[in-house]
Backbone bond lengths (Angstrom), bond angles and torsions (degrees), N, CA, C in turn:
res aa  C-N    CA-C-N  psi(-1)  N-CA   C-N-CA  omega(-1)  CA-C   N-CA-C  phi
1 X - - - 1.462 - - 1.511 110.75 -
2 X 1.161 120.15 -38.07 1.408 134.07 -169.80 1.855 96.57 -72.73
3 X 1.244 96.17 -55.20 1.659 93.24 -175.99 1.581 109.44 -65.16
4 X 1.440 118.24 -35.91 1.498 92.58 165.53 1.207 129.39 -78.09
5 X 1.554 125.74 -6.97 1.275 123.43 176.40 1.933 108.07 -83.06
6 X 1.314 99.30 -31.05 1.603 89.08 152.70 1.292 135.98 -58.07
7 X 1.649 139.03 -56.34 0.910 151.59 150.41 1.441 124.52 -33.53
8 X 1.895 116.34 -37.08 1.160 88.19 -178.70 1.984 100.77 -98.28
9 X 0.888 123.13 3.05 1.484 133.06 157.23 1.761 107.73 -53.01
10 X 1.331 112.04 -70.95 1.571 114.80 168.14 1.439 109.39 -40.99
11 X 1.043 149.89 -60.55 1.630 161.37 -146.65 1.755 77.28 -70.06
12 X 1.370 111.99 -76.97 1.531 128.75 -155.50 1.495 107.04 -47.42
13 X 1.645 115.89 -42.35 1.331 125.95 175.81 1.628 114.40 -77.32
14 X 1.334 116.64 -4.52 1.317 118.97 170.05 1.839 111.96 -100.36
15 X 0.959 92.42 -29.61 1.763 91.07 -178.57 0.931 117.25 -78.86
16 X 1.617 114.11 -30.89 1.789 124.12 177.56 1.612 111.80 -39.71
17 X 1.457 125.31 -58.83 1.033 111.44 -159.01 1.844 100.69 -83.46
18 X 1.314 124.50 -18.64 1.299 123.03 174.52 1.569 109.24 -61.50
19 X 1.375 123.61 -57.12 1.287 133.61 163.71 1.721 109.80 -22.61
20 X 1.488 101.36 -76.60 1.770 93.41 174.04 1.044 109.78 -54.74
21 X 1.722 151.73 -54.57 1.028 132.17 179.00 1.471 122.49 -37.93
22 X 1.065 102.94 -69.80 1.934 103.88 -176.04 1.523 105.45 -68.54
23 X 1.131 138.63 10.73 0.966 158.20 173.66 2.197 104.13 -90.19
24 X 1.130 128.86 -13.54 0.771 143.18 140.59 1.099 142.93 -65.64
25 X 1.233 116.21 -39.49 1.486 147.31 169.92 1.761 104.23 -34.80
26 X 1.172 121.08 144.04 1.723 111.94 127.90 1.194 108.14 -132.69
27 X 1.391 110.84 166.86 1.572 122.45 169.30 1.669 125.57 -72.92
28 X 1.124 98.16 103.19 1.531 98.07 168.27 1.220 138.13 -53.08
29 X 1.488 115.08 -38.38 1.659 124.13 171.39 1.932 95.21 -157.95
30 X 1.135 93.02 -163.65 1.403 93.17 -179.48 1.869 126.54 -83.29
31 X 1.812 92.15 2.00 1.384 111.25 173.22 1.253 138.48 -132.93
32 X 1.868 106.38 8.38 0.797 133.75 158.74 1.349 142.29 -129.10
33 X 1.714 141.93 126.22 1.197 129.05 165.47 1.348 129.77 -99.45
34 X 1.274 123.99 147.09 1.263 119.49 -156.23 1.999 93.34 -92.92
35 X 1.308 123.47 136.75 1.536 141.81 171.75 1.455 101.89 -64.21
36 X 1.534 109.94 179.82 1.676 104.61 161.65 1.439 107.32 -81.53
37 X 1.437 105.20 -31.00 1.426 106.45 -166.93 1.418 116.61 -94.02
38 X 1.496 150.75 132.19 1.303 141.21 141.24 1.204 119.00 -125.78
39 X 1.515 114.94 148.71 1.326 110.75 165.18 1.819 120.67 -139.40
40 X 1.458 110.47 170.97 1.543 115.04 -135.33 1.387 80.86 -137.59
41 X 1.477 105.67 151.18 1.330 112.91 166.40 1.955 101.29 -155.42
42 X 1.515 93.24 131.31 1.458 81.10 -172.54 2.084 87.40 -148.33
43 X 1.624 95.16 -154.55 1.295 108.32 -164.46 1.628 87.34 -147.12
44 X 1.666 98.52 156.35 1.406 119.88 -179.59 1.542 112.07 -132.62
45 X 1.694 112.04 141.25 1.278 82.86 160.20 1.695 92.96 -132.82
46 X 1.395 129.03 -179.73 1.820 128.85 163.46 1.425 128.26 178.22
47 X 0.788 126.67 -102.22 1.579 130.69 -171.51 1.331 101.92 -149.52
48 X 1.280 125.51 145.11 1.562 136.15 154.15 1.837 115.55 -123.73
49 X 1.376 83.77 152.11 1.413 75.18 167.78 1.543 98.61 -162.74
50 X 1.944 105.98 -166.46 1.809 94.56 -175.42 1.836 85.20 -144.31
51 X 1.701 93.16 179.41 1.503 98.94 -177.14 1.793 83.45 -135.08
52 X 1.038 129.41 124.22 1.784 130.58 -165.61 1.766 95.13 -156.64
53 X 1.172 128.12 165.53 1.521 141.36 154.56 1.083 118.23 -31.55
54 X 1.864 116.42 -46.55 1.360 120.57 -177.08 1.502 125.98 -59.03
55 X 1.144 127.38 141.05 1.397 115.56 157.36 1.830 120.40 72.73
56 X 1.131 116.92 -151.41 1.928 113.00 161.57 0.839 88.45 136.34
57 X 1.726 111.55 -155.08 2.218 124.89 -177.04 1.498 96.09 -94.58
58 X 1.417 96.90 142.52 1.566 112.39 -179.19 1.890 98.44 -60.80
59 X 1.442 97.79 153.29 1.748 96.33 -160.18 2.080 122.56 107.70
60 X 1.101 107.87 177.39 1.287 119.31 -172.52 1.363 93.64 -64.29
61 X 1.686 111.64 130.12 1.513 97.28 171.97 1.396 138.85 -94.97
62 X 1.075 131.35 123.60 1.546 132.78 -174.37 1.428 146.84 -84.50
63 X 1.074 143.12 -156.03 1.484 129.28 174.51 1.039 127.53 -84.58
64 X 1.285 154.76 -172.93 1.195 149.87 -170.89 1.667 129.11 -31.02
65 X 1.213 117.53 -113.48 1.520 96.95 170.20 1.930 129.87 -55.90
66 X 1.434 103.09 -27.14 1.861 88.07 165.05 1.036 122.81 -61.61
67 X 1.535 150.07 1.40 1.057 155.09 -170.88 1.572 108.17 -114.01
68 X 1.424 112.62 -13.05 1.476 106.54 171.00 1.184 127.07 -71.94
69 X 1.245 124.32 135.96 1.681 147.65 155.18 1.573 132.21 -57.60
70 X 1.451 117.50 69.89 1.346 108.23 -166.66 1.607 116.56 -76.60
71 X 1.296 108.89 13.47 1.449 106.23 166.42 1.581 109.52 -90.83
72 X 1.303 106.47 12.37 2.006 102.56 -177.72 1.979 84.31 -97.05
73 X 0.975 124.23 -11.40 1.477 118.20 -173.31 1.308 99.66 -47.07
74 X 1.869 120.17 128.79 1.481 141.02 -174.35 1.364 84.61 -128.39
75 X 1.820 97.30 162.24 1.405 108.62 175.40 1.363 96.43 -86.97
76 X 1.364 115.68 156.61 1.287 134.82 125.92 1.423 144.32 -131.28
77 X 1.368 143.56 170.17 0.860 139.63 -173.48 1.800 118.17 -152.58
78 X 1.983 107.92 153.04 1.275 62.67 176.26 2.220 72.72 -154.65
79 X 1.958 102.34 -157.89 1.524 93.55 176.26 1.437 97.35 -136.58
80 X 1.335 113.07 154.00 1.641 123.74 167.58 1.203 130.93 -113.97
81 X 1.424 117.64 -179.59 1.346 117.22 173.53 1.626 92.50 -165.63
82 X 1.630 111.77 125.47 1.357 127.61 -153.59 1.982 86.69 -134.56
83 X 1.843 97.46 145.30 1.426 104.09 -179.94 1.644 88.48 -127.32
84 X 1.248 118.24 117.97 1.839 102.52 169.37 1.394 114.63 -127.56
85 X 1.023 103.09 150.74 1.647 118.49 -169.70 1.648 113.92 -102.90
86 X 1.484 118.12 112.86 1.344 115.03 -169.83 1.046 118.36 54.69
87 X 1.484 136.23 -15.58 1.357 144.37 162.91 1.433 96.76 106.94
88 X 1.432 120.85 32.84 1.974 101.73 -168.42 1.742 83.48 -122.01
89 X 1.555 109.71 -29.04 1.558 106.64 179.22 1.255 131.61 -141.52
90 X 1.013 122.80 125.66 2.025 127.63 -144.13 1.544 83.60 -129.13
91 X 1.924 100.58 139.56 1.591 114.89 142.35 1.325 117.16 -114.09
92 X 1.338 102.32 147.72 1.809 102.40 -157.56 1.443 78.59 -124.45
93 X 1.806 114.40 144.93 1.519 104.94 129.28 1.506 100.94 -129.34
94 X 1.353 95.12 175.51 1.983 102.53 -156.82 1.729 90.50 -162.76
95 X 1.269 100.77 136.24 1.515 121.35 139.24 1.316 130.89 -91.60
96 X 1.294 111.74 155.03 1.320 127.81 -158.00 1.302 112.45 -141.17
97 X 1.604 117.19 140.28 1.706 91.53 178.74 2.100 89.04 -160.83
98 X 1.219 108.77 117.43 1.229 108.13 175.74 1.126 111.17 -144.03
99 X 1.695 129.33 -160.66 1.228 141.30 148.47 1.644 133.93 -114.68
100 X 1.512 112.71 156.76 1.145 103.99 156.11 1.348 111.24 -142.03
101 X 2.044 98.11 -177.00 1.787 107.52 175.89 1.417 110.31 -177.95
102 X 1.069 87.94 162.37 1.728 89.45 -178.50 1.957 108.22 -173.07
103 X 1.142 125.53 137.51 1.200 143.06 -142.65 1.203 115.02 -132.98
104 X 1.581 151.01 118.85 1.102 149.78 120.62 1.743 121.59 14.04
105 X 1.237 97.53 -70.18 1.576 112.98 -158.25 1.959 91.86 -69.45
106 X 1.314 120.46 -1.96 2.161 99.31 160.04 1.209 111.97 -82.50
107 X 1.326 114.33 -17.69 1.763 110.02 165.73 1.531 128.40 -54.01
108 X 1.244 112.89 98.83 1.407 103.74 175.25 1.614 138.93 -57.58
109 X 1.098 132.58 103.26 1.587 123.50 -168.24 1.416 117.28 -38.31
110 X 1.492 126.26 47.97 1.117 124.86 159.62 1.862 110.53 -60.01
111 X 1.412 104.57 -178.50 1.486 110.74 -171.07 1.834 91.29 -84.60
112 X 1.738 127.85 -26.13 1.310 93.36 -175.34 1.807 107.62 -107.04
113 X 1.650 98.01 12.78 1.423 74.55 160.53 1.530 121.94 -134.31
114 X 1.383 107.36 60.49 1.386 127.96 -147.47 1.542 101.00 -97.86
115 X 1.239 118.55 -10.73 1.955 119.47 179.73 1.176 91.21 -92.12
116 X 1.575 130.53 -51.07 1.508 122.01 -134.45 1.747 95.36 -89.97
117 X 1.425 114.10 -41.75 1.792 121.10 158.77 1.183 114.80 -35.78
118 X 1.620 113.21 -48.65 1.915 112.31 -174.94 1.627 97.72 -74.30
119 X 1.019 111.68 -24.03 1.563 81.31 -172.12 0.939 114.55 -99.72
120 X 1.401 135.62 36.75 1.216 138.19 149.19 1.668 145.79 25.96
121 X 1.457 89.58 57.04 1.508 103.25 178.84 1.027 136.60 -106.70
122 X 1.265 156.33 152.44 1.654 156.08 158.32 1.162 93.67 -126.84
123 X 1.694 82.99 178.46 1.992 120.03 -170.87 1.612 98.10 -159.14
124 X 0.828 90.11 -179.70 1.666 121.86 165.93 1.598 132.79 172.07
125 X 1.002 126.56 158.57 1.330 120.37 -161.77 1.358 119.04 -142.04
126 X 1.214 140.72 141.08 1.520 125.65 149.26 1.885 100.49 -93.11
127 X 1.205 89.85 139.95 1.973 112.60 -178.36 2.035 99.39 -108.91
128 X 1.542 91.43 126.51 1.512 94.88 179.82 1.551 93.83 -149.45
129 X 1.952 111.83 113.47 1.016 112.17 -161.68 1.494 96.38 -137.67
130 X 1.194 108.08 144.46 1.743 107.70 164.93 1.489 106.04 -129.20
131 X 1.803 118.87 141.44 1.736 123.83 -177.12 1.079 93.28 -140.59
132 X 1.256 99.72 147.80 1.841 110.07 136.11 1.245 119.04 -112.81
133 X 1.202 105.14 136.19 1.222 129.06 -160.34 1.942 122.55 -134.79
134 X 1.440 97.94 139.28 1.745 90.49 -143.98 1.853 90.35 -107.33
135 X 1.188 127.28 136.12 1.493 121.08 -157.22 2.156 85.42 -130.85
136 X 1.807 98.45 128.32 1.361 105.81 -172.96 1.515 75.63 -115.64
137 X 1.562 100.69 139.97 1.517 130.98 157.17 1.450 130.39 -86.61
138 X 1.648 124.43 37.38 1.429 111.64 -165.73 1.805 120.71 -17.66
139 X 0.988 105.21 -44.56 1.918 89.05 -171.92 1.340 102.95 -82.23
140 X 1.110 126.45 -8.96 1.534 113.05 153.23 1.459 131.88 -78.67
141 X 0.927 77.29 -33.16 2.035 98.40 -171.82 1.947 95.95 -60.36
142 X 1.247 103.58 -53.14 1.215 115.97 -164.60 1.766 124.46 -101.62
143 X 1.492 97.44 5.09 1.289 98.39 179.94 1.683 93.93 -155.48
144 X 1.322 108.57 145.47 1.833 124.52 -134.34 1.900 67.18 -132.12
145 X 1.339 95.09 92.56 1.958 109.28 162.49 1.698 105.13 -65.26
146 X 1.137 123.27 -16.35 1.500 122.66 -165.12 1.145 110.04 -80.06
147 X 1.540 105.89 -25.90 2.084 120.55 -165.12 1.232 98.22 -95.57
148 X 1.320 125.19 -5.48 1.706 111.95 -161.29 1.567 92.45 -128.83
149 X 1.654 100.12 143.98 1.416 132.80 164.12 1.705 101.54 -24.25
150 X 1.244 102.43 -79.39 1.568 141.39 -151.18 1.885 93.72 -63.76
151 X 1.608 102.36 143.39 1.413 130.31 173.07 1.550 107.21 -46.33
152 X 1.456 131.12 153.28 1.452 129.05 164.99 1.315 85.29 -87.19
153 X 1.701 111.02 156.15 1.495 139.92 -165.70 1.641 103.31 -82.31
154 X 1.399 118.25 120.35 1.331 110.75 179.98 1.755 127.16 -55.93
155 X 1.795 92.02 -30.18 1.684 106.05 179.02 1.504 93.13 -96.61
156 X 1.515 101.37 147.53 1.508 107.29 -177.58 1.762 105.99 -135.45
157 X 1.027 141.25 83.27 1.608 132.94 164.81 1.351 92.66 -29.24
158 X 1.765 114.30 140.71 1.743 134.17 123.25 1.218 134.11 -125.63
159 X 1.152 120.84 170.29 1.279 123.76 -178.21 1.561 111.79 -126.40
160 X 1.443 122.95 133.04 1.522 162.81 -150.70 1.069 107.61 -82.30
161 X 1.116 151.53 103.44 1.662 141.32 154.20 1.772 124.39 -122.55
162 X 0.883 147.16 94.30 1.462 127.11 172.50 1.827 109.27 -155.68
163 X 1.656 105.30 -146.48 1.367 109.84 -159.69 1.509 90.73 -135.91
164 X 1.514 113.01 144.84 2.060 113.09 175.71 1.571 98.14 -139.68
165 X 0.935 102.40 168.50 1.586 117.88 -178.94 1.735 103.91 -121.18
166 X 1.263 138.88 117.71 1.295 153.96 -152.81 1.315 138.99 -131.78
167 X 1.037 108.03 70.84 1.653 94.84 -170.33 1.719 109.58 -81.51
168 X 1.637 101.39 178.22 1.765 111.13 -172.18 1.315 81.10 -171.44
169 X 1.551 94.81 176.44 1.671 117.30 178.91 1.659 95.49 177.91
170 X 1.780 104.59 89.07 1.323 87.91 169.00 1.756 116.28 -72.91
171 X 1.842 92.33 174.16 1.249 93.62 172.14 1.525 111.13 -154.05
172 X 0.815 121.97 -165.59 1.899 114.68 -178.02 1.833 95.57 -154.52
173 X 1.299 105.34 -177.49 1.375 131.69 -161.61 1.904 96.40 -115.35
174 X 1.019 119.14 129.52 1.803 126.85 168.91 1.390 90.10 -148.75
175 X 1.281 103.56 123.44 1.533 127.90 147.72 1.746 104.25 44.80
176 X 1.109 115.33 21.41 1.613 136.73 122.72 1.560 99.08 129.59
177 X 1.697 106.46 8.46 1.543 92.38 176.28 1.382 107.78 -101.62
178 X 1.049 119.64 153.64 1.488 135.44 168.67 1.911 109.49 -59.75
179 X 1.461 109.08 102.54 1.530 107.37 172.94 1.730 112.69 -95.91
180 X 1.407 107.52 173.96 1.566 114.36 172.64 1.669 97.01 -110.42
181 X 1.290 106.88 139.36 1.938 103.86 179.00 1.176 105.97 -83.86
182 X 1.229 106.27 -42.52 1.752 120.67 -166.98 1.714 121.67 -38.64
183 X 1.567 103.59 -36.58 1.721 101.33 173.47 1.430 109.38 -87.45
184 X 1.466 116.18 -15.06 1.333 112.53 -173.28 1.659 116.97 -75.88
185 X 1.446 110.59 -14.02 1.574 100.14 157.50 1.513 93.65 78.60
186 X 1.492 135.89 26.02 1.356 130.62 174.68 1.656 117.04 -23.56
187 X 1.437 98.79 -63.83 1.538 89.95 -170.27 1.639 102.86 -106.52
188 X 1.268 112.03 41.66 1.611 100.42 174.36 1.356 126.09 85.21
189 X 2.156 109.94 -0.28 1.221 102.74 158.88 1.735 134.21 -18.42
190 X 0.644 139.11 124.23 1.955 127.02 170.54 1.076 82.63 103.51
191 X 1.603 142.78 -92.91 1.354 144.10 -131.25 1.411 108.20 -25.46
192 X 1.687 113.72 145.99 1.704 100.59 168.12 1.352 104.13 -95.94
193 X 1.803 116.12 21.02 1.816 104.60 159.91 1.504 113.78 -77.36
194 X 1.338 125.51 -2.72 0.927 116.81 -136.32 1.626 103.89 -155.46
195 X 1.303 114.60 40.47 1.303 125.90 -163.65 1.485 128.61 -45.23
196 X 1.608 120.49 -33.28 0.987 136.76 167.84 1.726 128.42 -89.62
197 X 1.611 89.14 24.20 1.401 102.93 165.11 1.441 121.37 -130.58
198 X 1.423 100.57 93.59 1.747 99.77 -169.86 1.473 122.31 -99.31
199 X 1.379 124.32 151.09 1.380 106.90 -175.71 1.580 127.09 -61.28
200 X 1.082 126.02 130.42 1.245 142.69 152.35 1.220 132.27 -4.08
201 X 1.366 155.26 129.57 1.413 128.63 -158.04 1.847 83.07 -124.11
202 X 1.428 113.79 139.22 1.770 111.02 169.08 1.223 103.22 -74.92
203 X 1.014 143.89 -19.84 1.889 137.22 -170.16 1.450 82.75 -114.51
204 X 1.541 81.16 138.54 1.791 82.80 167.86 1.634 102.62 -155.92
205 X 1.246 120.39 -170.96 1.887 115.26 156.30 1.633 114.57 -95.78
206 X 1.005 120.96 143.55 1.492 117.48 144.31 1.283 115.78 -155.37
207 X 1.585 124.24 173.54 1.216 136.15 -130.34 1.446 110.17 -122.82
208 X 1.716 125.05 94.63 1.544 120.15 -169.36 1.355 104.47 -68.83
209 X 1.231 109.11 140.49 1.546 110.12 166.95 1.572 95.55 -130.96
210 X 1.766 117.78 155.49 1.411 110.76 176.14 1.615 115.25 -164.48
211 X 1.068 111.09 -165.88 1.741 106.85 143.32 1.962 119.66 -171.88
212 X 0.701 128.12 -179.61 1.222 115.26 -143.48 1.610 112.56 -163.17
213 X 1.188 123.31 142.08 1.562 123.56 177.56 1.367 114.13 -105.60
214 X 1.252 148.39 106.77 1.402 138.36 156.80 1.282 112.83 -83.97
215 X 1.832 101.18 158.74 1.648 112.09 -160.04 2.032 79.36 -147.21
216 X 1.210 88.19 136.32 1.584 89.53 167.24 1.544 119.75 -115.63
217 X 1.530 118.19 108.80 1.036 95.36 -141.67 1.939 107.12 -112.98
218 X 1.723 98.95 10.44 1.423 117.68 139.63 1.135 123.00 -154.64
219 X 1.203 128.15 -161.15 2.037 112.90 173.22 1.189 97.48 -90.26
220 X 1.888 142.28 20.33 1.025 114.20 158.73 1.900 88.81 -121.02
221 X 0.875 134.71 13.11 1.792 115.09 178.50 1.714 107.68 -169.03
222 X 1.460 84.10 148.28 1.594 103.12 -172.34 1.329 114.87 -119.59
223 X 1.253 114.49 -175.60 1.516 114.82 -157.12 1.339 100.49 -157.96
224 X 1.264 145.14 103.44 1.674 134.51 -149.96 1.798 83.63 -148.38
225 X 1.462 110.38 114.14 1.473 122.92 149.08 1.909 115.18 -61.35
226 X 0.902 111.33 124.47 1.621 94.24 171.91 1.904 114.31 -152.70
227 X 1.389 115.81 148.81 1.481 106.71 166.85 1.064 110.28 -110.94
228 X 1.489 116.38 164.16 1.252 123.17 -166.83 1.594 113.98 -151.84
229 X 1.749 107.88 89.39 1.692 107.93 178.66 2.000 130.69 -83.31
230 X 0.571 100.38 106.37 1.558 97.05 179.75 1.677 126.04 -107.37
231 X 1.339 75.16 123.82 1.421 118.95 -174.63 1.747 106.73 -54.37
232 X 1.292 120.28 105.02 1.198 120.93 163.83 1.119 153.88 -75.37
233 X 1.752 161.26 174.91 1.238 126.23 -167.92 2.121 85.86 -128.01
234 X 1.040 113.68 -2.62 1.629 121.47 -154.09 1.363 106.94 -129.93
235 X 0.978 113.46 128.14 1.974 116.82 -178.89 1.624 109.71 -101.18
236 X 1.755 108.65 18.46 1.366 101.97 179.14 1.556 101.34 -121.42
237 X 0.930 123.37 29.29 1.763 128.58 144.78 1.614 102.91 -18.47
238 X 1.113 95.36 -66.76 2.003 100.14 -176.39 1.578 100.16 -80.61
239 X 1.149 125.64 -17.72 1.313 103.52 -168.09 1.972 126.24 92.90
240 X 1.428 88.16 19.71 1.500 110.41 -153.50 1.809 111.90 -137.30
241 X 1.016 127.52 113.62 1.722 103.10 -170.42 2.147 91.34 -150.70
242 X 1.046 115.42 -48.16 1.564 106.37 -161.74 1.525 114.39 -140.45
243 X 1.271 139.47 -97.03 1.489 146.12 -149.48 1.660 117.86 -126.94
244 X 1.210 114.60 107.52 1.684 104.54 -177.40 1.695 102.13 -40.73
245 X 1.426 109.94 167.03 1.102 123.02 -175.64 1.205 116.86 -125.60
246 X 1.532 157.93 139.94 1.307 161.06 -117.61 1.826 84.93 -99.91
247 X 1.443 112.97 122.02 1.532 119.51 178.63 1.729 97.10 -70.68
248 X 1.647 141.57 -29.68 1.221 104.58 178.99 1.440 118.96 -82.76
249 X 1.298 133.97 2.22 1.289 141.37 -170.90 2.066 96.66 -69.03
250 X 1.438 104.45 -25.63 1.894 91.25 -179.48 1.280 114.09 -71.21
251 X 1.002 136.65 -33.08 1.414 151.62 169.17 1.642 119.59 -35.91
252 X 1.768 102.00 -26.77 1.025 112.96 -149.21 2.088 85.12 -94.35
253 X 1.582 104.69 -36.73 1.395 107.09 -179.46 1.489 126.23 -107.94
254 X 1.465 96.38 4.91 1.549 88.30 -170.61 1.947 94.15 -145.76
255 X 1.283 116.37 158.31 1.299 145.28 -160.45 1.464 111.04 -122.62
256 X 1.060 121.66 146.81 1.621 128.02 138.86 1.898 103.07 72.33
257 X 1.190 109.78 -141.57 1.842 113.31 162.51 1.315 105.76 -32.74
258 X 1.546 101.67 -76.84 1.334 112.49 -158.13 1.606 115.81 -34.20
259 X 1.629 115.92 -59.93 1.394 107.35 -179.37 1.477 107.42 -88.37
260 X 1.525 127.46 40.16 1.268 112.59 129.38 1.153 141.99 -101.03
261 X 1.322 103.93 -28.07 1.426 131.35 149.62 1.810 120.30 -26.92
262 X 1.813 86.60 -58.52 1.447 100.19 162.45 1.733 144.31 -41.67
263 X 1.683 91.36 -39.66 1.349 112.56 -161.21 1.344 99.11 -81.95
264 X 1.723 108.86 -35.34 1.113 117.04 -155.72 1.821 130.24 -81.51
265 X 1.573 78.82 -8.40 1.798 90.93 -148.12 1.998 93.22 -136.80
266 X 1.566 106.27 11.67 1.267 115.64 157.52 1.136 116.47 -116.34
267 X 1.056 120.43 28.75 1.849 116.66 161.08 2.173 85.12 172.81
268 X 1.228 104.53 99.47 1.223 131.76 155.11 1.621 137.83 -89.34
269 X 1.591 109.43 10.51 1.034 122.33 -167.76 1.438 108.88 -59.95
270 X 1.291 128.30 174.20 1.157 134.38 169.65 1.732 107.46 -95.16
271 X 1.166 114.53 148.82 1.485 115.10 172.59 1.772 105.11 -73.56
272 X 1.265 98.68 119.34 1.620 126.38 170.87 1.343 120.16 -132.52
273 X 1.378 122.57 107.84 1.802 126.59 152.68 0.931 106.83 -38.80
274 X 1.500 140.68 -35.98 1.867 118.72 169.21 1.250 120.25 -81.16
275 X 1.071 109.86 -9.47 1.873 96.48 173.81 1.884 98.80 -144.31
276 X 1.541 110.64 78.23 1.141 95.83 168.22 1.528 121.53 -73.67
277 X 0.927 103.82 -169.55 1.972 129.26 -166.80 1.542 88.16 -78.84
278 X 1.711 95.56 156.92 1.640 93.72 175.46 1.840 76.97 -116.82
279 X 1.446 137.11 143.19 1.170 118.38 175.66 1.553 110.97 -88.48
280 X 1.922 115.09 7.03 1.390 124.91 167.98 1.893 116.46 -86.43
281 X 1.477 92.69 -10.82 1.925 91.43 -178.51 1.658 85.83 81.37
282 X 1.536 98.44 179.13 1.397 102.49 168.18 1.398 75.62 123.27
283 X 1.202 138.49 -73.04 1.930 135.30 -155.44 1.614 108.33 -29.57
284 X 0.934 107.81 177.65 1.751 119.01 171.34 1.581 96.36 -91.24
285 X 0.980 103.33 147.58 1.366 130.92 -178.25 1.241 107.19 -149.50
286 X 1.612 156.84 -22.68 1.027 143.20 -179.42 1.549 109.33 174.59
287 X 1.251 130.31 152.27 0.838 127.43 -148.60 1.872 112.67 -123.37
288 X 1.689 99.96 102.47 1.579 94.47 -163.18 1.213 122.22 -77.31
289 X 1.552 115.31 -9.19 1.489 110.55 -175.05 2.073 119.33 -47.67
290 X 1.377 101.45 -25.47 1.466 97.47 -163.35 1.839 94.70 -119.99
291 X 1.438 108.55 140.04 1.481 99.61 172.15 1.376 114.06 -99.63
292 X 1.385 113.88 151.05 1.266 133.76 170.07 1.593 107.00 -25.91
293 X 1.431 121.43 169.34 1.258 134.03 -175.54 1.737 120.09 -173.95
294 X 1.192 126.77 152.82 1.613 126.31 -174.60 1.517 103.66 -164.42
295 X 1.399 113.03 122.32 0.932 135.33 172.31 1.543 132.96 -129.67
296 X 1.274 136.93 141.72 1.495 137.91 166.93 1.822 117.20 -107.26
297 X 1.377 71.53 -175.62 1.298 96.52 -164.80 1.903 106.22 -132.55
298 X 1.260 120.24 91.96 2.126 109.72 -172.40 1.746 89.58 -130.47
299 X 1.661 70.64 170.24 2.022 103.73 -175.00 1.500 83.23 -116.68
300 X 1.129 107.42 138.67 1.587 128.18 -178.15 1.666 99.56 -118.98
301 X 1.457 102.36 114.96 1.878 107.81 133.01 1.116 107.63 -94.91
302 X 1.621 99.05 137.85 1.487 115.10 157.42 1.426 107.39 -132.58
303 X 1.650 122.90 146.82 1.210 127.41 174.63 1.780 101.18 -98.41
304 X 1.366 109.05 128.92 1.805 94.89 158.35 0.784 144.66 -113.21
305 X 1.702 146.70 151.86 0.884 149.74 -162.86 1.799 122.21 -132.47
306 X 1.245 97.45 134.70 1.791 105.77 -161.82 1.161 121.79 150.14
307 X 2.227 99.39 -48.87 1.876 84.01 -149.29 1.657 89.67 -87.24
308 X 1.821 86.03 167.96 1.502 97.26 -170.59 1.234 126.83 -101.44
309 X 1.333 119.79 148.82 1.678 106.69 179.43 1.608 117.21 -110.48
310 X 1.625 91.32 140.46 1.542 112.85 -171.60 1.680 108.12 -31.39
């Protein structure tokens, strides 16, 4: 008697902690249960685009997204690898790799958008970014699928938060070759006239923010629409941020191509009797209060891997 009351004490003290484990669990279908842990690895592809000084919607220009241009929409694409917990909280990291641009010349020479047309600038960019990025599931987070009767929801809202590492290098078009702005010192980056204008770094950090729909669209793959805005630290995305700069000051740093290149492609305005040239710089040229920004829009496959079968 004693030895079975030992034994079945041992059994009881061994199942206990298995019990809470699968006790975690829910059932996914009738042949699958979902773990705490799974993870997904898929591919994206969608649209990018940016919100910068350059360019915007033909018309008076406005604040943040009313001023966007969805004809600058470039592809991009990129791949992941996601770890999620109970499904309420995932770390993702992902590469990314697209383009952007945006141009002066869609402004129509109306009377209110008659400065930002004359000054006549573009960019473009290739964007090559890697984040991790931490994805909250409210109906998971907040509702315990394990306690309830009822199926988990095949569509799932989340929300986006994390940190990426990013490089760019705008560049523009002169006389049909493809230039880089960035050494050309547009507005006097480097100069010691101009101390509080330092060059630009192409890699930099910035900060994804987003949100996103998942669809599961078997127990092995999903299908998640999502956008994704990031927060920048640099207003020279375009290559563009504050005050023309005095055209003989290039002379002073640059030689040969380079400071023609220079001369040429830092004040592109058109000749106008209403807004002549100051030959000291000083005009508006761009506007630093707000920094640059680029964001998409992708359809995600992901395959997953974890959950278990009955």
């Amino acid at each position: 008697m004693k030895k079975i009351t030992f034994l079945t004490v041992t059994i009881l003290l061994f199942l206990m902690p298995l019990q809470r484990a699968f006790a975690q669990y829910y059932f996914y279908d009738n042949n699958h249960y979902n773990p705490d842990i799974m993870f997904e690895f898929g591919a994206s592809v969608g649209a990018m685009n940016c919100l910068t000084d350059v360019g915007g919607r033909k018309g008076l220009g406005k604040r943040f997204v009313k001023d966007l241009n969805l004809g600058n929409n470039q592809l991009n694409g990129s791949i992941y690898f996601t770890t999620t917990y109970k499904e309420a909280v995932a770390l993702r990291i992902e590469g990314t790799f697209g383009n952007v641009k945006a141009y002066d010349s869609i402004l129509k020479a109306v009377q209110e958008t008659t400065p930002r047309y004359n000054r006549n600038l573009s960019f473009s960019s290739k964007i090559s970014e890697i984040s991790i990025v931490g994805e909250f599931y409210p109906m998971f987070i907040f509702i315990n699928w394990a306690e309830r009767d009822d199926d988990p929801p095949s569509f799932s809202p989340y929300l986006l938060a994390g940190v990426g590492y990013y490089s760019f290098n705008p560049q523009t078009i002169l006389n049909g070759r493809t230039v880089d702005l960035q050494p050309l010192s547009t507005e006097g980056q480097g100069f010691t006239e101009y101390p509080d204008r330092q060059p630009y770094k192409l890699k930099q950090i910035n900060f994804p923010v987003g949100i996103g729909m998942k669809y599961e669209l078997s127990s092995n793959f999903n299908l998640r629409a999502e956008f994704m805005y990031r927060i920048l630290t640099t207003d020279y995305l375009d290559d563009l941020s504050t005050r023309y700069v005095s055209p003989s000051l290039f002379s002073k740093y640059f030689s040969g191509n380079q400071l023609a290149d220079a001369l040429a492609l830092s004040d592109r305005r058109f000749s106008d009797p209403k807004y002549p040239r100051n030959p000291a710089g000083g005009q508006i040229r761009g506007n630093p209060k707000n920094n640059d920004a680029y964001f998409s829009f992708n359809l995600k496959l992901g395959i997953l891997f974890g959950r278990k079968r009955l």
